[in-house]
VMD Tcl script that draws the C-alpha trace (Angstrom):
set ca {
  {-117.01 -59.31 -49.60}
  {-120.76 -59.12 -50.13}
  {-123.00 -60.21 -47.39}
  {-126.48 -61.55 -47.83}
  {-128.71 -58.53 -48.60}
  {-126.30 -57.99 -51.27}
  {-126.42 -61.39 -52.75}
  {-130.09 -61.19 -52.66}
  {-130.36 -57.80 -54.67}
  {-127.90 -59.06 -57.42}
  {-129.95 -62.58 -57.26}
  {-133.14 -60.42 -57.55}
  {-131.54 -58.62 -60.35}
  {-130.32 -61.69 -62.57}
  {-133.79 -63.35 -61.23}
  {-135.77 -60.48 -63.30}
  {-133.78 -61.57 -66.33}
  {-134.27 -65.00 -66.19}
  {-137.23 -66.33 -64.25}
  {-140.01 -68.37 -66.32}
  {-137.97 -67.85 -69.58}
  {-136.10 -70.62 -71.64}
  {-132.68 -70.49 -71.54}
  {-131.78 -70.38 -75.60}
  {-127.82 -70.72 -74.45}
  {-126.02 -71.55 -71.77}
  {-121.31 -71.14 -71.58}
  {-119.40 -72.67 -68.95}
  {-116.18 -71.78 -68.73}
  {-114.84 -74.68 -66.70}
  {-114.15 -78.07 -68.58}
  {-115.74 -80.28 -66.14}
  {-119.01 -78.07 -66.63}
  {-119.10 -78.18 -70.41}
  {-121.07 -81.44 -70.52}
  {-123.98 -79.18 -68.70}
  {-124.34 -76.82 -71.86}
  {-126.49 -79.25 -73.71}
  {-128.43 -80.39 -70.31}
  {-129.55 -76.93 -69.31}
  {-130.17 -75.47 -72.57}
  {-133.34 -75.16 -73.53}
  {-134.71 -75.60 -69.63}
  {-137.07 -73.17 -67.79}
  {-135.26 -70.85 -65.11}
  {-137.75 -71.54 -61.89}
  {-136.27 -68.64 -59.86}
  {-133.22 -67.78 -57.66}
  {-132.68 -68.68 -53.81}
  {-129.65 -67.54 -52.11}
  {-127.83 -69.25 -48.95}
  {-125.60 -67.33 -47.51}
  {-123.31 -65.87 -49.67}
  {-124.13 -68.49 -52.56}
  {-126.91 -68.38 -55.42}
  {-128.61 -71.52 -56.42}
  {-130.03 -70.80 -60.11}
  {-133.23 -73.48 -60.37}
  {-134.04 -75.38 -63.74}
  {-136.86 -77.33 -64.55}
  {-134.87 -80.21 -65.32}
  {-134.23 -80.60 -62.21}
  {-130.50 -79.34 -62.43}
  {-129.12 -76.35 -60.05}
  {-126.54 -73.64 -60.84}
  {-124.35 -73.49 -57.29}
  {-122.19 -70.20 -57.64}
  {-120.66 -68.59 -54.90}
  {-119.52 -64.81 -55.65}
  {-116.38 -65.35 -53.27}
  {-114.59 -61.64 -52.92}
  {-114.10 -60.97 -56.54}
  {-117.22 -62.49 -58.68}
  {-120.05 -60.02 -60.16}
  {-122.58 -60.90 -61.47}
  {-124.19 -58.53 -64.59}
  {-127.24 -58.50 -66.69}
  {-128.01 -57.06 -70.24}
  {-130.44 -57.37 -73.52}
  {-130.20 -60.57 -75.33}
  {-127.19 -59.65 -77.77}
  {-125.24 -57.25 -75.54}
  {-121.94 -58.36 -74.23}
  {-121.34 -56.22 -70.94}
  {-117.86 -54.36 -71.47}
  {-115.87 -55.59 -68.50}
  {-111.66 -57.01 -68.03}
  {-113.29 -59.80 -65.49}
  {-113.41 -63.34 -66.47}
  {-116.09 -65.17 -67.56}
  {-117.20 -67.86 -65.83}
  {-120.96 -68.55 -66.96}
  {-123.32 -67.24 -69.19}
  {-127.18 -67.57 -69.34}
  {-129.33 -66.67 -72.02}
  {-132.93 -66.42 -73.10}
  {-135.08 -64.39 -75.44}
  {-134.67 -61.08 -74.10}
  {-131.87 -60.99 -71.50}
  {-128.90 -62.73 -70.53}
  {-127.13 -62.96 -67.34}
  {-123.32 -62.97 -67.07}
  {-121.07 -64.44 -64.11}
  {-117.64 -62.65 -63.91}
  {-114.59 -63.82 -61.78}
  {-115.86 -66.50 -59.93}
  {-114.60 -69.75 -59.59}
  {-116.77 -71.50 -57.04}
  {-119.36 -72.58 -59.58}
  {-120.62 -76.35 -59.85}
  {-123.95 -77.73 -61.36}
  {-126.06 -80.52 -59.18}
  {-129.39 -82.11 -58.88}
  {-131.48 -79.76 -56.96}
  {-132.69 -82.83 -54.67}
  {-129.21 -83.16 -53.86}
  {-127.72 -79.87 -53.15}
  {-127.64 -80.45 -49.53}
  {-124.79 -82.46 -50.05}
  {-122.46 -79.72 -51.53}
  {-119.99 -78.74 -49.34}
  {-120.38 -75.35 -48.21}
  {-124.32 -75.76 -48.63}
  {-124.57 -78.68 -46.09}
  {-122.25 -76.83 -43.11}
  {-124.25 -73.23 -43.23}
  {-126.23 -72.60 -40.70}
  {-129.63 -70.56 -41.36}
  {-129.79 -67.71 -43.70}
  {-130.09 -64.27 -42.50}
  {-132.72 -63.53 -45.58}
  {-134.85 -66.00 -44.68}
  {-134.71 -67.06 -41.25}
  {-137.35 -66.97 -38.53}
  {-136.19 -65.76 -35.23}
  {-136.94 -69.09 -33.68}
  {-134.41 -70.45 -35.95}
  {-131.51 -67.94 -35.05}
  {-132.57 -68.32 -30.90}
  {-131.74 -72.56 -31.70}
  {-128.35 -71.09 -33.37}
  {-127.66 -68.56 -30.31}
  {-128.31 -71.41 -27.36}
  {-126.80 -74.12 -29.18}
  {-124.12 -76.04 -27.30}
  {-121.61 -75.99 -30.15}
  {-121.61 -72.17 -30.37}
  {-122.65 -71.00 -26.46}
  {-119.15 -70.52 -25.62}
  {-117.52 -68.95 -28.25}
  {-116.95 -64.71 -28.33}
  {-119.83 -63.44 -30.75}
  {-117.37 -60.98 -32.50}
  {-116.00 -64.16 -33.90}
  {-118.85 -66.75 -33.93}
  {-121.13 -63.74 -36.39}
  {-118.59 -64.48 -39.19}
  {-118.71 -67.92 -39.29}
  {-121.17 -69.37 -42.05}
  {-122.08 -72.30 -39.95}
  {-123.71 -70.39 -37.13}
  {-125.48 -68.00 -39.38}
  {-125.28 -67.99 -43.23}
  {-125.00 -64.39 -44.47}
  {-123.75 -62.17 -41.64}
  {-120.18 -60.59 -43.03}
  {-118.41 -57.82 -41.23}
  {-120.48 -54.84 -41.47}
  {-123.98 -56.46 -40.12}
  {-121.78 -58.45 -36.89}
  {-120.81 -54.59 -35.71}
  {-124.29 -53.26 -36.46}
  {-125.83 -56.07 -34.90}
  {-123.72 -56.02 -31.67}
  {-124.22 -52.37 -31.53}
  {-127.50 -52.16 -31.66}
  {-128.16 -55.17 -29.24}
  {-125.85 -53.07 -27.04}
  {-123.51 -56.36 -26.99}
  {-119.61 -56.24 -26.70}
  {-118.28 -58.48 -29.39}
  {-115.99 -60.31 -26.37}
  {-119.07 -61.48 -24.95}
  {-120.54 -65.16 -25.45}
  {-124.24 -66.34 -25.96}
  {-123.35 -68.30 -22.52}
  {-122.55 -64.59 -21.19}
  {-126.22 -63.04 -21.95}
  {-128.97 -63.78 -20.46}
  {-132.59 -64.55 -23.08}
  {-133.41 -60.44 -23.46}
  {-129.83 -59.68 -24.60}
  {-129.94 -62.90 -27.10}
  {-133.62 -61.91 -28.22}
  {-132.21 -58.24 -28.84}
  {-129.20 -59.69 -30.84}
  {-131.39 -62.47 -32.60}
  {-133.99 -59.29 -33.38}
  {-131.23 -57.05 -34.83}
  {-129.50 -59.52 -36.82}
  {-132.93 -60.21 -38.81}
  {-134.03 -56.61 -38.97}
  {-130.51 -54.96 -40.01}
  {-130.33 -57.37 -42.95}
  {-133.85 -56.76 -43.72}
  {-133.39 -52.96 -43.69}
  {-129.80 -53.44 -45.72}
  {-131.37 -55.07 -48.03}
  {-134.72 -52.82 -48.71}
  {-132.85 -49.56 -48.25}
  {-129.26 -50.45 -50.64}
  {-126.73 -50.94 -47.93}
  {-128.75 -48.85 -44.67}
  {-128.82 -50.15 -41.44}
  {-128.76 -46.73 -39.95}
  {-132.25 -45.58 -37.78}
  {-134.04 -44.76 -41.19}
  {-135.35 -41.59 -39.96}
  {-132.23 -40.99 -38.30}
  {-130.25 -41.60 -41.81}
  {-132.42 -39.34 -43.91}
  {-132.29 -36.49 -41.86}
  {-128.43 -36.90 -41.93}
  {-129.08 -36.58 -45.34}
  {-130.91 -34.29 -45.86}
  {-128.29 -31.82 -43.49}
  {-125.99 -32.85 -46.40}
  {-123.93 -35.07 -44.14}
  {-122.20 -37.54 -47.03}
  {-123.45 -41.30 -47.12}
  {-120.62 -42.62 -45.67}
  {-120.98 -40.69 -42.53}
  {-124.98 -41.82 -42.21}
  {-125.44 -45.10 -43.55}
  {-124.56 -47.25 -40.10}
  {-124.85 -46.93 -36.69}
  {-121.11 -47.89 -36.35}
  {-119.20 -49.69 -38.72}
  {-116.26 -47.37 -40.58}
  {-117.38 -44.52 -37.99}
  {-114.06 -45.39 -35.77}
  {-113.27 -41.70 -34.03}
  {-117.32 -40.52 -34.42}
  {-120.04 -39.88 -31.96}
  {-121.99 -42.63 -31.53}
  {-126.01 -41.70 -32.53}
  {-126.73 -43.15 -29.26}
  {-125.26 -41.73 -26.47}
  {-122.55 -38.93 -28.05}
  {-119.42 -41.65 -26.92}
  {-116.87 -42.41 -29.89}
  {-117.01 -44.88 -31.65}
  {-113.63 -47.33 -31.37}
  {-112.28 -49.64 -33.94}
  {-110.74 -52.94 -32.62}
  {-109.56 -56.26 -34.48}
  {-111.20 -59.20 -34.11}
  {-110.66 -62.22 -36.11}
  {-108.41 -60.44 -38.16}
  {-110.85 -58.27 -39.58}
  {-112.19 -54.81 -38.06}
  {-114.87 -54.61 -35.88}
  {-116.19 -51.15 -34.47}
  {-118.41 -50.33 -31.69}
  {-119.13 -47.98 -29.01}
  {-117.78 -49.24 -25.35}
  {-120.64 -46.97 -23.50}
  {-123.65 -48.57 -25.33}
  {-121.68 -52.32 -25.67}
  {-119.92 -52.56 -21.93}
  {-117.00 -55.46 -21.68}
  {-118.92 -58.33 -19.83}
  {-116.83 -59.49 -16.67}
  {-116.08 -62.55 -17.82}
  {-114.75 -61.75 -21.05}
  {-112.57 -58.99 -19.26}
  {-110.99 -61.63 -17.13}
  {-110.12 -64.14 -19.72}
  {-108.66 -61.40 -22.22}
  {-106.08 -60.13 -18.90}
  {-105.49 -63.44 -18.17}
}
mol new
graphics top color blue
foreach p $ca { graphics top sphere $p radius 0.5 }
foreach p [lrange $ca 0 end-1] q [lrange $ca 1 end] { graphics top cylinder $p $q radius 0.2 }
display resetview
């Protein structure tokens, strides 16, 4: 599933398209959305913000777009007049002058008063997005009671505690804060929360300037440059499971946690003593 440098780039993308331009047509393909066809045509796009893993499309009429990409949705861009050839469903459709902007395969799409779009669902139990957050923001997240006591390799994918962060950037993150994913924020001490707090902003940052990178930048283009495929440069960790580790030659291990693979490097990221205890207990 995307994570939130990716929704911004394909919210940047559709933004291009759409931003300060009238929308001359607008297709739901949901029932209960039809009603919106008439409301929103004719309106002025104001720009795109994404939350998360959701886009909120902005109307002068004070009406939002809520779509949330989910693991299959795409969203895809052409001239006014050009349908994009794809098998996908179609969900929505926007159209101006020059461009429209198509939404294929997703189903989490609803339509709300902007002034009120705290009070969607998924909107109002994210915590801060990665894209936008300050660090002071994400050190209130990390020393919160509510999440203090809970293993980071499992608290990183959960929306509420940080909006954004999907399965590639919680490895990264942890790797590069040198942080074993068993530990918990009420494990570390402030450093080792700054360092985490600091990667998790810069990694997405750098993901989502550099298409996907969260590799040491110079370290990743002279990788390249040697001819060593993308795959093998792009992170510090993640899909690397059997590698040296860029850091300090160890190999890189791949382990489950909350059902979904997590890789890091148990030199640079050592077990902390309390989460050793509990997991042989």
């Amino acid at each position: 599933m995307p994570e939130g440098p990716e929704i911004r780039r394909a919210a940047d993308i559709v933004e291009a398209a759409l931003k300060n331009r009238t929308l001359t047509g607008v297709f739901f393909a949901f029932d209960h959305l039809k009603r919106y066809e008439k409301d929103l045509k004719a309106s002025t796009i104001l720009g795109l913000e994404t939350r998360g893993k959701a886009i909120l499309t902005h109307t002068d009429r004070g009406l939002s777009i809520y779509s949330h990409n989910q693991l299959y949705g795409r969203w895809m861009v052409s001239k006014a007049g050009q349908v994009p050839k794809s098998n996908r469903q179609l969900r929505l459709a926007l159209h101006n002058i020059k461009n429209s902007a198509w939404l294929y395969s997703a189903s989490d799409i609803a339509v709300m008063e902007t002034s009120e779009l705290l009070r969607h669902p998924f909107l109002a139990r994210i915590g801060p997005d990665i894209m936008s957050a300050s660090l002071k923001q994400v050190m209130v997240q990390l020393n919160d009671p509510r999440f203090r006591r809970r293993r980071l390799g499992q608290l990183l994918l959960d929306q509420a505690f940080l909006a954004g962060v999907g399965n590639y950037l919680r490895s990264e993150a942890l790797h590069v804060a040198g942080i074993h994913p068993l530990a918990r924020p009420g494990d570390c001490g402030k450093k080792e929360l700054k360092a985490l707090g600091e990667a998790i902003l810069a990694l997405a940052r750098r993901s989502y300037e550099h298409n996907g990178v969260t590799n040491d930048l110079a370290q990743a283009s002279s990788l390249k440059a040697a001819g060593i495929p993308r795959r093998e440069y792009r992170h510090w960790v993640f899909s690397r499971e059997g590698r040296e580790c860029f850091s300090c030659s160890g190999l890189i291990t791949k382990i489950p946690v909350a059902s979904r693979r997590l890789y890091l490097c148990s030199h640079c990221q050592p077990a902390p003593v309390m989460a050793s205890q509990s997991v042989v207990n």
